[in-house]
Backbone as XML, in Angstrom:
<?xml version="1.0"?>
<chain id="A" units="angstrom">
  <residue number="1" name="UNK">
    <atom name="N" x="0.828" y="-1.176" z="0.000"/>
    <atom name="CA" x="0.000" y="0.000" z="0.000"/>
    <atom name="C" x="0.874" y="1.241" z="0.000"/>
  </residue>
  <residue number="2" name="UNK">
    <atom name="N" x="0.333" y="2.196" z="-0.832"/>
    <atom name="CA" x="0.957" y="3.212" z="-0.860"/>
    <atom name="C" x="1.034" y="4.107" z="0.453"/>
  </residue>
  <residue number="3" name="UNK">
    <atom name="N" x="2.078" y="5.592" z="0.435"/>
    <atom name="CA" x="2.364" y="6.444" z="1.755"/>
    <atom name="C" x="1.318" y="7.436" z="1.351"/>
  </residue>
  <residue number="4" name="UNK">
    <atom name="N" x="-0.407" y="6.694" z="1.705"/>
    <atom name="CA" x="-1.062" y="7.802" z="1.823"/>
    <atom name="C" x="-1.902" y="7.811" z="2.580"/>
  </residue>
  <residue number="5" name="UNK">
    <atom name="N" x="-2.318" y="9.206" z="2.819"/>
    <atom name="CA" x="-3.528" y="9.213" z="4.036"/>
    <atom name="C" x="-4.775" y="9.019" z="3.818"/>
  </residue>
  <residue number="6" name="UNK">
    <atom name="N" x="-5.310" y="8.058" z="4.603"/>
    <atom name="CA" x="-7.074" y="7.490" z="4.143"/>
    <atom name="C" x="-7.937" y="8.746" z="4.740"/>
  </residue>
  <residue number="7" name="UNK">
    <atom name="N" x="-7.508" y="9.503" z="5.343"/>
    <atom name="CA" x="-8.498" y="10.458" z="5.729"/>
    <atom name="C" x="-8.183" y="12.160" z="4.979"/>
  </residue>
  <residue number="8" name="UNK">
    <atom name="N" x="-7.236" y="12.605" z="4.712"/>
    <atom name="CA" x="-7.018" y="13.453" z="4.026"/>
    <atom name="C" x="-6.650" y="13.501" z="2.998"/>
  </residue>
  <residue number="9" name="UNK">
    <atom name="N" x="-5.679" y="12.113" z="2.330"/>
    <atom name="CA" x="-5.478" y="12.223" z="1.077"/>
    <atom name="C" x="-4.018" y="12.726" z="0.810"/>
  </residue>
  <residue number="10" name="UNK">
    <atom name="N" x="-3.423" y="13.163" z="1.595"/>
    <atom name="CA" x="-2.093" y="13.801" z="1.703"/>
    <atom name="C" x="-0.952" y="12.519" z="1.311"/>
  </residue>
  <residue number="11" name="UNK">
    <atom name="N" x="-0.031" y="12.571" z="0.454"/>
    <atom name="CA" x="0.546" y="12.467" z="-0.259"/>
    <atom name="C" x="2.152" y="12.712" z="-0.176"/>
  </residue>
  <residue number="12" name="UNK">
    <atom name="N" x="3.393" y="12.357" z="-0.297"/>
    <atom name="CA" x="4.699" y="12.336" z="-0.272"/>
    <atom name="C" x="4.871" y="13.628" z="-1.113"/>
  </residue>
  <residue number="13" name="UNK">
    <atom name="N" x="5.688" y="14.391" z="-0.953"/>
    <atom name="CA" x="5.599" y="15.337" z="-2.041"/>
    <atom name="C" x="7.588" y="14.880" z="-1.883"/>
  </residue>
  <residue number="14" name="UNK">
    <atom name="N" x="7.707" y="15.909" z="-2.959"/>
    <atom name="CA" x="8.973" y="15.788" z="-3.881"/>
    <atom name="C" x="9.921" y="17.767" z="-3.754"/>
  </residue>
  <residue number="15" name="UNK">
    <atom name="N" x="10.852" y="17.913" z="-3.582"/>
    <atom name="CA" x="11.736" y="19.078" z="-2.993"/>
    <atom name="C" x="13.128" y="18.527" z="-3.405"/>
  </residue>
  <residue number="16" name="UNK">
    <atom name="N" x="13.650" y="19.554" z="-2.918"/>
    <atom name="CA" x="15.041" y="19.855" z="-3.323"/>
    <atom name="C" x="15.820" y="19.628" z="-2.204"/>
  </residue>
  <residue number="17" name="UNK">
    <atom name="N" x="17.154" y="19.018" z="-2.139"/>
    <atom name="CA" x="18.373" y="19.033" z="-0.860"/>
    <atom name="C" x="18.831" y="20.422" z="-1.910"/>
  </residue>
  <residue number="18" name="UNK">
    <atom name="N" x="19.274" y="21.450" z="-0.818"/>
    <atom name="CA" x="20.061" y="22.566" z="-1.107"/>
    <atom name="C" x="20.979" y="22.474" z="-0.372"/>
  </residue>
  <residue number="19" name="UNK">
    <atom name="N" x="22.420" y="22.431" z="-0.725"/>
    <atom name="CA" x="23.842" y="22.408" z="-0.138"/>
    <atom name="C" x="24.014" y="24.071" z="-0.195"/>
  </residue>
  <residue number="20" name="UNK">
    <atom name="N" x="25.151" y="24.256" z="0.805"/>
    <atom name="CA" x="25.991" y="25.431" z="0.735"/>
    <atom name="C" x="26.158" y="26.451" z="-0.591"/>
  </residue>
  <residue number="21" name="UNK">
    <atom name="N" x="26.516" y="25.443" z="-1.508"/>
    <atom name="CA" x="27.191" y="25.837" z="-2.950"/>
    <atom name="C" x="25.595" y="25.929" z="-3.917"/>
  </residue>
  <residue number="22" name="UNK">
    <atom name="N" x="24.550" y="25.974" z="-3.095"/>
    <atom name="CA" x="23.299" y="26.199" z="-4.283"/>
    <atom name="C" x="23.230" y="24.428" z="-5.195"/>
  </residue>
  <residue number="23" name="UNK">
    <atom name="N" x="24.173" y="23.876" z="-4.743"/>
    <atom name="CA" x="23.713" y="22.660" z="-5.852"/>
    <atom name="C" x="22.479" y="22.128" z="-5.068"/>
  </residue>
  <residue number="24" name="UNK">
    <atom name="N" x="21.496" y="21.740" z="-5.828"/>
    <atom name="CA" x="20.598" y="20.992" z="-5.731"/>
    <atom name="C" x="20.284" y="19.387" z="-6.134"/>
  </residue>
  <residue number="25" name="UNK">
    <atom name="N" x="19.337" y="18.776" z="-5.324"/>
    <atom name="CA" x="19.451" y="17.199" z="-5.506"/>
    <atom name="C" x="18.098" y="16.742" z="-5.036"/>
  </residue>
  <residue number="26" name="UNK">
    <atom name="N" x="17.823" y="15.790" z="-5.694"/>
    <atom name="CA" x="16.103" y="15.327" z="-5.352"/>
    <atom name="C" x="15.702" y="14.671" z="-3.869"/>
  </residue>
  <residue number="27" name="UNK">
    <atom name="N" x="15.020" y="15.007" z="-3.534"/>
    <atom name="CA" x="14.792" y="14.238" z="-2.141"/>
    <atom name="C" x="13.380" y="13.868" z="-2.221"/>
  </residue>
  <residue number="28" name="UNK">
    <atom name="N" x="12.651" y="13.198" z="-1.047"/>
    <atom name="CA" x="11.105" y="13.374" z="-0.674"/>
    <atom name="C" x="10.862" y="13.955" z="0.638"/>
  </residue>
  <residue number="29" name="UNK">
    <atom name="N" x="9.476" y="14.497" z="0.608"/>
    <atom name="CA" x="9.512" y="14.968" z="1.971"/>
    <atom name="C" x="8.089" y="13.400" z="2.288"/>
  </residue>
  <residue number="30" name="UNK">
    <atom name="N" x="8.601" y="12.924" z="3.433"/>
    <atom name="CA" x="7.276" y="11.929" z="3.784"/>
    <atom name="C" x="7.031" y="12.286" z="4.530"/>
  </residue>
  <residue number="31" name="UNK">
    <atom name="N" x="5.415" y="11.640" z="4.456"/>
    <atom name="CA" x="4.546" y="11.663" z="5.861"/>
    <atom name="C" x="4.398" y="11.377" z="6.984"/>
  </residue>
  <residue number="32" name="UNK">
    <atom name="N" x="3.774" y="12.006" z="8.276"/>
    <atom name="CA" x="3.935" y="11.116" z="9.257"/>
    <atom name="C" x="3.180" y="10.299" z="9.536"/>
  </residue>
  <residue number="33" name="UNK">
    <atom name="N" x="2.932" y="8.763" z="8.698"/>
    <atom name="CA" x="1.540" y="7.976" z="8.471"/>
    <atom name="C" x="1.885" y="7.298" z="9.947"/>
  </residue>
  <residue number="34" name="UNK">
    <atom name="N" x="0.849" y="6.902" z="10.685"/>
    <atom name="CA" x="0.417" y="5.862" z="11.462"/>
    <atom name="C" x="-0.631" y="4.875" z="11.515"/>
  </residue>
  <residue number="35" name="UNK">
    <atom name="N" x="-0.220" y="3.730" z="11.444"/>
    <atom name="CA" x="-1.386" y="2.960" z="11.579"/>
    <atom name="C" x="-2.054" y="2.761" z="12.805"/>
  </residue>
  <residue number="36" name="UNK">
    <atom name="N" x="-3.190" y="3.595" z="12.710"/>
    <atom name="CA" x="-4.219" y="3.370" z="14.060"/>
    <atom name="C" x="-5.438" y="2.627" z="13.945"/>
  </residue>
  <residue number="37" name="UNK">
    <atom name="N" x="-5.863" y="1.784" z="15.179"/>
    <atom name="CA" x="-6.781" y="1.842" z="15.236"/>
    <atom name="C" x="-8.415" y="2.679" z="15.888"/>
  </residue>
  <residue number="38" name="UNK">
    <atom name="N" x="-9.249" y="3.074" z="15.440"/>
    <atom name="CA" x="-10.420" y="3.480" z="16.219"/>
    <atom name="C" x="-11.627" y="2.851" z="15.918"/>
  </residue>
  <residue number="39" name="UNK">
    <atom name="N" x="-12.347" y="2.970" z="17.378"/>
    <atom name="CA" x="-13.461" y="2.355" z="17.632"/>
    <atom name="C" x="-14.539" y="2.827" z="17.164"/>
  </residue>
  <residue number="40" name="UNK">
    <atom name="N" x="-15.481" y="2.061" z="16.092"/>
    <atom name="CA" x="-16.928" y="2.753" z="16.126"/>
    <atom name="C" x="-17.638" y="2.003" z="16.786"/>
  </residue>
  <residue number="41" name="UNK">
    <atom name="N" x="-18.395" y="2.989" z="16.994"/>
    <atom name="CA" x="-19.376" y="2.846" z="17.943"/>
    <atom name="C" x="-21.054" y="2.192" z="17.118"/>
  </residue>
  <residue number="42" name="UNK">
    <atom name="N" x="-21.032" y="2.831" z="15.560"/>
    <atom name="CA" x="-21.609" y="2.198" z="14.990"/>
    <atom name="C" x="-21.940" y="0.893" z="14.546"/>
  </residue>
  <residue number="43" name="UNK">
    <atom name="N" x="-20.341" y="0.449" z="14.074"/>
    <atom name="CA" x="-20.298" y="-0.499" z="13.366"/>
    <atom name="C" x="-20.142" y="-1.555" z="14.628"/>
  </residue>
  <residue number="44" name="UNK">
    <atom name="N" x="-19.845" y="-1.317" z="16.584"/>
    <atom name="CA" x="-19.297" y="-2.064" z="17.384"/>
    <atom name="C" x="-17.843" y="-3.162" z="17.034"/>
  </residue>
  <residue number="45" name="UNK">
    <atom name="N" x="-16.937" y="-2.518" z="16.145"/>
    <atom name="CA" x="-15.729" y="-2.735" z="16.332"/>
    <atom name="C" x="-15.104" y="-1.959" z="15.683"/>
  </residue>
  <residue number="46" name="UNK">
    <atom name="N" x="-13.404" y="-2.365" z="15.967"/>
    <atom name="CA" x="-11.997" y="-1.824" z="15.544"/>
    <atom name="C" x="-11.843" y="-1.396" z="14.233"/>
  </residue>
  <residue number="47" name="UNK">
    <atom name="N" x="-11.581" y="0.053" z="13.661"/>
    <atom name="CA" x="-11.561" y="0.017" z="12.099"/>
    <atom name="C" x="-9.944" y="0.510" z="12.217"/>
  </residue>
  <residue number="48" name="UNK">
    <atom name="N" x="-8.754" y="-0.066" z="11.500"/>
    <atom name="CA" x="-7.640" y="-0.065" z="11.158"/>
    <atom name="C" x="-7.369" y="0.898" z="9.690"/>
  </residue>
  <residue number="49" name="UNK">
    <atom name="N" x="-6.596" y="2.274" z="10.172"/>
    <atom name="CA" x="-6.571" y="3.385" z="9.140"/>
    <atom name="C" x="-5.438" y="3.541" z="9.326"/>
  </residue>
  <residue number="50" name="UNK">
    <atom name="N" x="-4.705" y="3.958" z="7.776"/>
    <atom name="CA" x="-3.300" y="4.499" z="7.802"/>
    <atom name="C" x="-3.570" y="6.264" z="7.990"/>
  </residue>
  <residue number="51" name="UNK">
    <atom name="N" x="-3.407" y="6.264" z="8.823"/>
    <atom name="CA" x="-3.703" y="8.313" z="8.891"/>
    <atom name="C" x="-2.693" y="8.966" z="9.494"/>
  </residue>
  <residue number="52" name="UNK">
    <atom name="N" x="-2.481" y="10.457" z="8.471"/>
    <atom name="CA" x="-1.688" y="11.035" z="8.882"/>
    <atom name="C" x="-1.950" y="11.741" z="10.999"/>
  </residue>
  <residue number="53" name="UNK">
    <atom name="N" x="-0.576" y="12.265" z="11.102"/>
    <atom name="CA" x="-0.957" y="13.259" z="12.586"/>
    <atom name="C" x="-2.325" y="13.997" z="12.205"/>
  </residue>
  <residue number="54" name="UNK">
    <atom name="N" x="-2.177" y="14.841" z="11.131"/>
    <atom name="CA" x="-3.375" y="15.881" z="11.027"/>
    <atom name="C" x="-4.520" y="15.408" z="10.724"/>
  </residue>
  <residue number="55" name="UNK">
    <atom name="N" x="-4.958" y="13.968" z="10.277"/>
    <atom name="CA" x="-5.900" y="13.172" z="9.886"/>
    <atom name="C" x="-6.312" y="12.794" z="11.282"/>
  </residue>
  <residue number="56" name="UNK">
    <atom name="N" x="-5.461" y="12.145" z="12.376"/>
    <atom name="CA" x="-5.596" y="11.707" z="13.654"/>
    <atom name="C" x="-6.591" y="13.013" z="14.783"/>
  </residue>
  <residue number="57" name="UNK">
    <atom name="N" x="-6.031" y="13.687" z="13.889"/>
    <atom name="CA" x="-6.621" y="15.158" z="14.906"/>
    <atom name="C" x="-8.102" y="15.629" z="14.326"/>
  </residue>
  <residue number="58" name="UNK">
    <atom name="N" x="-7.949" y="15.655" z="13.149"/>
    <atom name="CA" x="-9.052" y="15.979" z="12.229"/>
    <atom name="C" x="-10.304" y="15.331" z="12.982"/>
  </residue>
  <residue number="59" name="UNK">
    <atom name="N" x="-10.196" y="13.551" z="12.903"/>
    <atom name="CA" x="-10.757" y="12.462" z="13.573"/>
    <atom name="C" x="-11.805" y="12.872" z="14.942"/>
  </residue>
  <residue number="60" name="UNK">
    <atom name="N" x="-10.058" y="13.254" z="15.716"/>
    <atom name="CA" x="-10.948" y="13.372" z="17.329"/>
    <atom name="C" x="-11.504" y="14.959" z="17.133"/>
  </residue>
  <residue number="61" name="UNK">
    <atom name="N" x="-11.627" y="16.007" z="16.104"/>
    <atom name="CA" x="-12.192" y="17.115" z="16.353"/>
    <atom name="C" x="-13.519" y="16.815" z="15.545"/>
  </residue>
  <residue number="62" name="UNK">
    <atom name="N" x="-14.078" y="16.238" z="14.514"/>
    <atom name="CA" x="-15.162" y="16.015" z="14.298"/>
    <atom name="C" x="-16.090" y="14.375" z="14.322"/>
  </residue>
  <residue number="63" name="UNK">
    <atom name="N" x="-15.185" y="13.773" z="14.498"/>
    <atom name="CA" x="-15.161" y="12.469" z="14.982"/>
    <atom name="C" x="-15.282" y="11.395" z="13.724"/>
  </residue>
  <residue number="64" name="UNK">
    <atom name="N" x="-15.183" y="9.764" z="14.215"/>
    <atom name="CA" x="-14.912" y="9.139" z="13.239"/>
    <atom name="C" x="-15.754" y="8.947" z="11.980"/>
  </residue>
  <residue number="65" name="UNK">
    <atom name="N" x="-17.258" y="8.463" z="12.545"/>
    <atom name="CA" x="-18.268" y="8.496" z="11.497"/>
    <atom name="C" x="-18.417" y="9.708" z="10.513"/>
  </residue>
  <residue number="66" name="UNK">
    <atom name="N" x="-18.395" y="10.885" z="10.935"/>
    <atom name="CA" x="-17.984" y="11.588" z="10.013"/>
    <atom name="C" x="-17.134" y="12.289" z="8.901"/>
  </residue>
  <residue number="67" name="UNK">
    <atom name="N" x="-16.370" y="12.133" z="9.968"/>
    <atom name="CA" x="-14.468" y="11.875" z="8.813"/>
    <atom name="C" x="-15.308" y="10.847" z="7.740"/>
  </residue>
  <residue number="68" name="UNK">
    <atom name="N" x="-14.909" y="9.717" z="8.485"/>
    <atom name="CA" x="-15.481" y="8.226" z="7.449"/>
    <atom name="C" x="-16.195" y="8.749" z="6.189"/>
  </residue>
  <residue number="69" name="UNK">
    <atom name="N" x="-17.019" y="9.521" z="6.533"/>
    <atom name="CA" x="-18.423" y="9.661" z="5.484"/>
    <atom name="C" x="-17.568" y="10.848" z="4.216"/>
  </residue>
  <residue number="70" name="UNK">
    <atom name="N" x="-17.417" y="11.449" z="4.915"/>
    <atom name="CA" x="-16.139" y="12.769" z="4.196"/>
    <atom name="C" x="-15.209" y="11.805" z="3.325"/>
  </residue>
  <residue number="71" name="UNK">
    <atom name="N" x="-14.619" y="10.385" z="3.810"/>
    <atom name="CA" x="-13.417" y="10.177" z="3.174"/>
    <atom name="C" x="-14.216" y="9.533" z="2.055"/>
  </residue>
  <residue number="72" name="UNK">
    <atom name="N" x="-15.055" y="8.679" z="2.673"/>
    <atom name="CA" x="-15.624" y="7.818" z="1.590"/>
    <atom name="C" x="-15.991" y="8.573" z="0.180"/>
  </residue>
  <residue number="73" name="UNK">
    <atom name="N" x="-16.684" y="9.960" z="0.390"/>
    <atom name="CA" x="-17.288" y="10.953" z="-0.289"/>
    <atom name="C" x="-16.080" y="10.848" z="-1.327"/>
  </residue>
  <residue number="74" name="UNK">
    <atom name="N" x="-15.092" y="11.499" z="-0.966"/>
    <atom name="CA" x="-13.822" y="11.986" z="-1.460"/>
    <atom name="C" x="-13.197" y="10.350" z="-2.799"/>
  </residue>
  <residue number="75" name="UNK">
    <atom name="N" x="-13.778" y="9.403" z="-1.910"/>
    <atom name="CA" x="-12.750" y="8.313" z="-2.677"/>
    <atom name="C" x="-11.557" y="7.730" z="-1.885"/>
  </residue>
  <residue number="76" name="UNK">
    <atom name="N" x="-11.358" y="7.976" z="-0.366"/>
    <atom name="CA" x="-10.089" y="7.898" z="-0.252"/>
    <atom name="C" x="-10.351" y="6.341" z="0.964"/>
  </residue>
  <residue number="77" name="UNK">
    <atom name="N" x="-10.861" y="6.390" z="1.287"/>
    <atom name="CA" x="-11.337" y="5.155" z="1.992"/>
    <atom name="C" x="-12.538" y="4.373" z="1.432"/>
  </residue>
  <residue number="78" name="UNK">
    <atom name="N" x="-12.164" y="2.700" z="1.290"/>
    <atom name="CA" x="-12.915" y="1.776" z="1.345"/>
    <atom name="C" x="-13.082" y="0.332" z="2.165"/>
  </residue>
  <residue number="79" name="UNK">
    <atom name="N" x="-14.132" y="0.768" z="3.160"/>
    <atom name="CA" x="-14.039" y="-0.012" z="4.222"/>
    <atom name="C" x="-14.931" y="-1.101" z="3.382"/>
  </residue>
  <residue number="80" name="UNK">
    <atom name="N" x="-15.033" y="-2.312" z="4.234"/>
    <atom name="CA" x="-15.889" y="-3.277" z="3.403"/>
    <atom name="C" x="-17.203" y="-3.098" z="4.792"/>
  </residue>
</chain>
């Protein structure tokens, strides 16, 4: 599985190493994915998400079922 976030969608992006001398060189910047689990309360068990920090926060500020419904909307999660 790819380095992406099931709840925001956020993505590895791509930048520059800049040395002293201005030379430049390809790098990535990655994410800080974690695999968590959270509880619905709906479904009465464990749902297992790769989500970023800001996805994790997103989560506990509007909560899971709704994230969920948002991601699903979006395309970015498919729970069975």
């Amino acid at each position: 599985m790819s380095k992406v976030c099931q709840v925001t969608g956020r993505k590895r992006m791509k930048g520059n190493n800049v040395a002293h001398s201005k030379l430049r060189t390809k790098r990535d910047f990655s994410l800080n994915l974690k695999n968590k689990k959270f509880w619905s309360e709906e479904e009465q068990r464990f749902i297992t998400l790769k989500v970023s920090c800001k996805g994790i926060r997103e989560i506990e500020k509007n909560g899971l079922e709704a994230t969920l419904k948002k991601a699903k909307k979006a395309g970015l999660v498919n729970l069975v």
